[in-house]
Backbone bond lengths (Angstrom), bond angles and torsions (degrees), N, CA, C in turn:
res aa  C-N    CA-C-N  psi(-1)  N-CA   C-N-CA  omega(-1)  CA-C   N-CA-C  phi
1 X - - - 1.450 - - 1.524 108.51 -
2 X 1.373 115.80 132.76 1.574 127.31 -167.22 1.886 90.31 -79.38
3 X 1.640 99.76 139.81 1.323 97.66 177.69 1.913 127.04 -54.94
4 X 1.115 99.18 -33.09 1.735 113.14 173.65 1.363 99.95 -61.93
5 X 1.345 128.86 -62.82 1.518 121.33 166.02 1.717 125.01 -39.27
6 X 1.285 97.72 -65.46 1.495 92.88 158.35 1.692 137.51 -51.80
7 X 1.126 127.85 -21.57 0.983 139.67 130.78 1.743 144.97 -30.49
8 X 1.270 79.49 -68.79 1.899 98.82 174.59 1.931 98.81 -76.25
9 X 1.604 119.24 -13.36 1.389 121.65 178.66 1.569 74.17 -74.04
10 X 0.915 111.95 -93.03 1.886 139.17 -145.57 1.898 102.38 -34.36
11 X 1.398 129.46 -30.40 0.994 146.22 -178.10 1.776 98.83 -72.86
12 X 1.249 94.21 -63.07 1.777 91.79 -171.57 1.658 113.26 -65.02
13 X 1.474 98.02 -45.25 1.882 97.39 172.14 1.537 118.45 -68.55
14 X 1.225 117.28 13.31 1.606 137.34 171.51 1.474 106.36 -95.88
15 X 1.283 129.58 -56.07 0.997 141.55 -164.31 1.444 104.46 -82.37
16 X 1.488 139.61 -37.71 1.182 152.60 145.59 1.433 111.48 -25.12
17 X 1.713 119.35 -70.54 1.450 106.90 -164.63 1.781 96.63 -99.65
18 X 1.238 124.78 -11.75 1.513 95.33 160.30 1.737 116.66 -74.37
19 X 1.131 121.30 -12.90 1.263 120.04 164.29 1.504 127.70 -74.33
20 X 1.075 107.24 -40.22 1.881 129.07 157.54 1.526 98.38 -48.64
21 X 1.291 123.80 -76.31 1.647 121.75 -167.26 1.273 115.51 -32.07
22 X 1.314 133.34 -22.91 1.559 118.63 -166.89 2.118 100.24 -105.30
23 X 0.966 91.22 130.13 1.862 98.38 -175.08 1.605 105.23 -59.45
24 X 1.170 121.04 -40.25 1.048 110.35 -177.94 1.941 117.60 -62.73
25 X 1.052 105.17 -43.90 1.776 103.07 158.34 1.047 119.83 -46.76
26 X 1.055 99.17 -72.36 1.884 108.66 173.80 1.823 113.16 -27.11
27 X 1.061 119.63 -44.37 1.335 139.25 -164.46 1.642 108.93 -87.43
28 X 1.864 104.88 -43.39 1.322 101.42 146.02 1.749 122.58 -61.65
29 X 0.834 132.64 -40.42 1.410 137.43 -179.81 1.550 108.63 -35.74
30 X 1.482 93.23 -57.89 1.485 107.80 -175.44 0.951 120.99 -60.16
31 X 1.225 137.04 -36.07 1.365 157.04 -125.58 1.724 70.67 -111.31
32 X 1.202 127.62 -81.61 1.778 141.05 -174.92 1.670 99.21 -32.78
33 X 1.211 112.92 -24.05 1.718 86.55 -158.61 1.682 104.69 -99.04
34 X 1.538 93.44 17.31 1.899 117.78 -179.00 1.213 98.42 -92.00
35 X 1.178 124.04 -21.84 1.934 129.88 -156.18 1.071 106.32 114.12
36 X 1.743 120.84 148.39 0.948 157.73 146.52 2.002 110.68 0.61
37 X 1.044 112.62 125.50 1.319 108.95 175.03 1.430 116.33 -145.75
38 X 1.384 128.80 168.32 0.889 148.62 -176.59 1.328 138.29 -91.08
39 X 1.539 165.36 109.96 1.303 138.30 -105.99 1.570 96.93 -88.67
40 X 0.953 119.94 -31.36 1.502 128.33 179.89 1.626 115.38 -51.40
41 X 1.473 116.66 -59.70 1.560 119.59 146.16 1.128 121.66 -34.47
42 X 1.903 112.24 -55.74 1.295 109.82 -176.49 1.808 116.63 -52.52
43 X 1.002 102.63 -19.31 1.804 85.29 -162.41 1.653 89.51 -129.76
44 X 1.546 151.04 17.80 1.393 156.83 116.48 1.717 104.80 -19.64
45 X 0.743 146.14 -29.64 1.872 119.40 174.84 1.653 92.95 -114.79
46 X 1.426 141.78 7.36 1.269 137.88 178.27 1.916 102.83 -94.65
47 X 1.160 113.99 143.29 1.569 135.29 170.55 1.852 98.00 -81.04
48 X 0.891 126.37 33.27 1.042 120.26 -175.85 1.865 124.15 -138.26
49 X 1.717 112.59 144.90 1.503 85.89 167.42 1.170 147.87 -56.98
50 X 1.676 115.18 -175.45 1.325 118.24 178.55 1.290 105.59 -72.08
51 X 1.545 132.71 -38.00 1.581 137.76 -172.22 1.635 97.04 -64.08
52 X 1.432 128.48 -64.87 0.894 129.48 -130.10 2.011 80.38 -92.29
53 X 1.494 131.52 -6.51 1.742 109.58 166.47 1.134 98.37 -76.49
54 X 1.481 127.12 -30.85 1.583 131.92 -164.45 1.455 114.69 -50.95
55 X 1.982 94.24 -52.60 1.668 116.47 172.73 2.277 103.74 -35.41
56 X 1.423 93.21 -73.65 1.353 105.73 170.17 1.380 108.64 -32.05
57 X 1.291 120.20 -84.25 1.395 119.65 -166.86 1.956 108.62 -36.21
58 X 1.001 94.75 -65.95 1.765 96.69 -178.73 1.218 121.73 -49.78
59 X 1.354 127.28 -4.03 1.591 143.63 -158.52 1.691 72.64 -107.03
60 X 0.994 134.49 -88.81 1.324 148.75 -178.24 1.592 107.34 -33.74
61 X 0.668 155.56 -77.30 1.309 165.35 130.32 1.391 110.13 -4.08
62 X 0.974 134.57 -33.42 2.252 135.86 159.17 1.108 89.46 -80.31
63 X 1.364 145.28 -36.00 1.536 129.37 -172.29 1.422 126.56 -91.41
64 X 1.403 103.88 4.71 1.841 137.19 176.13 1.623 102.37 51.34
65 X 1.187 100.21 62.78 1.563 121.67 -177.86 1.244 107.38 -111.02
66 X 1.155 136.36 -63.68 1.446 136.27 142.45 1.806 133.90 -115.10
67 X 1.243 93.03 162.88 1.483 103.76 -146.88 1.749 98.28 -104.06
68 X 1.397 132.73 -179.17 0.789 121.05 176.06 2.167 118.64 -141.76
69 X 0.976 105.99 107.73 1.610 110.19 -152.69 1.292 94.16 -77.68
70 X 2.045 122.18 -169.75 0.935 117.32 158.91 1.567 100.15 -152.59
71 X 1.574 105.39 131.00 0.927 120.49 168.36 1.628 133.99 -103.99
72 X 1.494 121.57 102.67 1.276 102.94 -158.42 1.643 125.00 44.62
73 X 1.396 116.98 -110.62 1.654 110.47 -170.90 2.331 102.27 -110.21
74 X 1.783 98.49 1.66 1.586 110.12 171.69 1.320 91.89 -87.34
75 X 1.772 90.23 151.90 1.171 110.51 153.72 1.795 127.28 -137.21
76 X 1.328 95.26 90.52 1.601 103.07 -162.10 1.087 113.08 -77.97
77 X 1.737 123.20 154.14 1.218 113.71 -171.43 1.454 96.38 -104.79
78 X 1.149 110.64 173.68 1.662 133.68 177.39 1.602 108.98 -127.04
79 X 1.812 98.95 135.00 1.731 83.22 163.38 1.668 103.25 -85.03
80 X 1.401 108.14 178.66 1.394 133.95 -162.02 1.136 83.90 -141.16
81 X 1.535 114.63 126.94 1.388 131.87 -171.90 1.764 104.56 -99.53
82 X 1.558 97.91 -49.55 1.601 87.95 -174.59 1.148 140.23 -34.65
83 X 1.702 118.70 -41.75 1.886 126.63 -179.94 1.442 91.33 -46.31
84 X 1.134 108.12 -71.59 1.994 130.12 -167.46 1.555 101.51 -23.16
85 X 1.331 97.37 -60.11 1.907 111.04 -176.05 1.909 114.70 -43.51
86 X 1.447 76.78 -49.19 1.834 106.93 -175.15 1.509 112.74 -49.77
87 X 1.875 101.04 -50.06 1.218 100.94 -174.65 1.008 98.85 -96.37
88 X 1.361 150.38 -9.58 1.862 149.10 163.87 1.500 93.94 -51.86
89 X 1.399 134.06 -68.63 1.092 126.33 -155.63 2.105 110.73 -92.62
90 X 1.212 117.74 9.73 1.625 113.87 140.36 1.233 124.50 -100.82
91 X 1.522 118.07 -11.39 1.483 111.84 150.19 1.608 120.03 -56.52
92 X 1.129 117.89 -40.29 1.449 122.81 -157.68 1.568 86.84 -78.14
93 X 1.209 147.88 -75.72 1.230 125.07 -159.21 1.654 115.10 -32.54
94 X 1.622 106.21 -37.36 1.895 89.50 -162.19 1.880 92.54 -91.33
95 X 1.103 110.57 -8.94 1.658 101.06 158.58 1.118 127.78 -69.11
96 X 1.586 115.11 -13.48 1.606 104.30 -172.13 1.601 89.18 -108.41
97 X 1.257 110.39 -17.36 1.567 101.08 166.47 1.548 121.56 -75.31
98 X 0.754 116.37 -25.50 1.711 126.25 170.63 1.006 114.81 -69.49
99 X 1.960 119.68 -54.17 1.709 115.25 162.91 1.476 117.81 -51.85
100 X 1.266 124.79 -18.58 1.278 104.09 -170.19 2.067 90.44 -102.72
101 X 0.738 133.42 -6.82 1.270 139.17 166.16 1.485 97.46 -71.88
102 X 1.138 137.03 -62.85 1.750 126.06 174.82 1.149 109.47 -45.50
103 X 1.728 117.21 -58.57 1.381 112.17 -174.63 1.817 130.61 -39.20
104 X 1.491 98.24 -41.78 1.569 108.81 175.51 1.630 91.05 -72.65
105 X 0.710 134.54 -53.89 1.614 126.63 -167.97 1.860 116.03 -54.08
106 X 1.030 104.55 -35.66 1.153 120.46 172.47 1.420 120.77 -45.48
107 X 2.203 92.39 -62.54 1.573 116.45 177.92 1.223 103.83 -48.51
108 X 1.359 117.93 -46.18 1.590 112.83 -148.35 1.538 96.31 -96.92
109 X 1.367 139.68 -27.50 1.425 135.10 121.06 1.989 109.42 6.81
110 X 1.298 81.07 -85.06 1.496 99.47 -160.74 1.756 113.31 -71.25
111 X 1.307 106.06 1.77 1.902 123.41 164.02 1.452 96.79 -75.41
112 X 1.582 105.75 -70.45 1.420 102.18 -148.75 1.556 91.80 -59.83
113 X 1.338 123.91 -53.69 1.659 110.01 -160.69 1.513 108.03 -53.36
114 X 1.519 121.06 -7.07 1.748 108.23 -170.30 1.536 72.95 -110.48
115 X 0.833 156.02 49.42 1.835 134.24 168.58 0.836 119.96 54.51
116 X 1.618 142.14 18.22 1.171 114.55 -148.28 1.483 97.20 -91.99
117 X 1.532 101.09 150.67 1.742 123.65 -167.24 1.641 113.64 -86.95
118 X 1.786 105.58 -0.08 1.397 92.12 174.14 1.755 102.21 -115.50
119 X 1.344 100.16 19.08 1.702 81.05 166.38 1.699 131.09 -11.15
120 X 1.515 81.09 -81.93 1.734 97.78 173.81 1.579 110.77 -22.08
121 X 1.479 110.89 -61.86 1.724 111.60 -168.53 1.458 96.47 -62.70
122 X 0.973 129.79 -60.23 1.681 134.51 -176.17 1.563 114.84 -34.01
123 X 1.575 109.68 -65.11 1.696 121.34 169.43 1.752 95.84 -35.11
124 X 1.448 93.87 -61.12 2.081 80.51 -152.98 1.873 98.18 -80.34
125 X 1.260 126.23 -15.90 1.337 110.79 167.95 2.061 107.81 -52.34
126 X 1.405 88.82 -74.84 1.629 103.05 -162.31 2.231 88.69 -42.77
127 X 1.313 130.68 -49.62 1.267 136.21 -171.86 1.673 101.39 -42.74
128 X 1.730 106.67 -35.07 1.730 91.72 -140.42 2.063 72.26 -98.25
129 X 1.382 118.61 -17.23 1.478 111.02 178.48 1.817 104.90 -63.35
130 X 1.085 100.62 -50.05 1.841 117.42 -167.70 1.650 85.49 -25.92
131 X 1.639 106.89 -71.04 1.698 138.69 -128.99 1.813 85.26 -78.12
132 X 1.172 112.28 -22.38 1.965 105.19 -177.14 1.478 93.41 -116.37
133 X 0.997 121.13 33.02 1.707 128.70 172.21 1.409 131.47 44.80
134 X 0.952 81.45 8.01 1.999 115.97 166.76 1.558 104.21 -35.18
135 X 1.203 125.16 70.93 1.770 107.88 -155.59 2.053 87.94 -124.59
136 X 1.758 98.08 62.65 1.659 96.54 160.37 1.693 110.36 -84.50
């Protein structure tokens, strides 16, 4: 990945989970992945004003989370699936790095409970794999 790419990645997956962090988005999110709605819906189960769902909406909307259509004199929003995807799939790398971090834990789990007498070689094998990134 070209550093400018990586970049313009790192910017949008920024804007994604500081937009995710606040529950009330989140809750809009949900509400979006029912269909398309209208700001009036949008902010109907919230204790809150019309300015301050708007605030929300635009937080969402710089983070290309949802979009904004037009219907006649509505203007309903849509979720936007792509960010979601974006950040689904840079989560998953440090998940599959973590599963395979249980997995050795497991093995070496499953040494000591059988006895096995080469622990020792095992620790500094899987150690000297970790350190050359050997991460089967």
């Amino acid at each position: 990945m070209e550093p400018n790419s990586y970049a313009r990645s790192s910017v949008r997956l920024d804007a994604t989970f500081a937009a995710l962090a606040d529950p009330t988005r989140r809750a809009i999110l949900a509400r979006l992945a029912k269909g398309e709605a209208s700001v009036v819906d949008l902010a109907q189960p919230f204790a809150m004003s019309q300015p301050a769902i708007s605030k929300h909406l635009k937080v969402l909307e710089r983070a290309g989370l949802i979009s904004r259509g037009q219907d006649a004199q509505r203007r309903p929003r849509r979720l936007e699936a792509r960010p979601l995807r974006d950040a689904t799939e840079w989560l998953e790398k440090y998940r599959r790095f973590w599963e395979t971090q249980f997995h050795r834990l497991d093995a070496l789990l499953h040494d000591l409970q059988a006895g096995d007498v080469k622990i020792e070689k095992k620790i500094k094998k899987n150690k000297t794999a970790h350190q050359r990134g050997d991460h089967r």
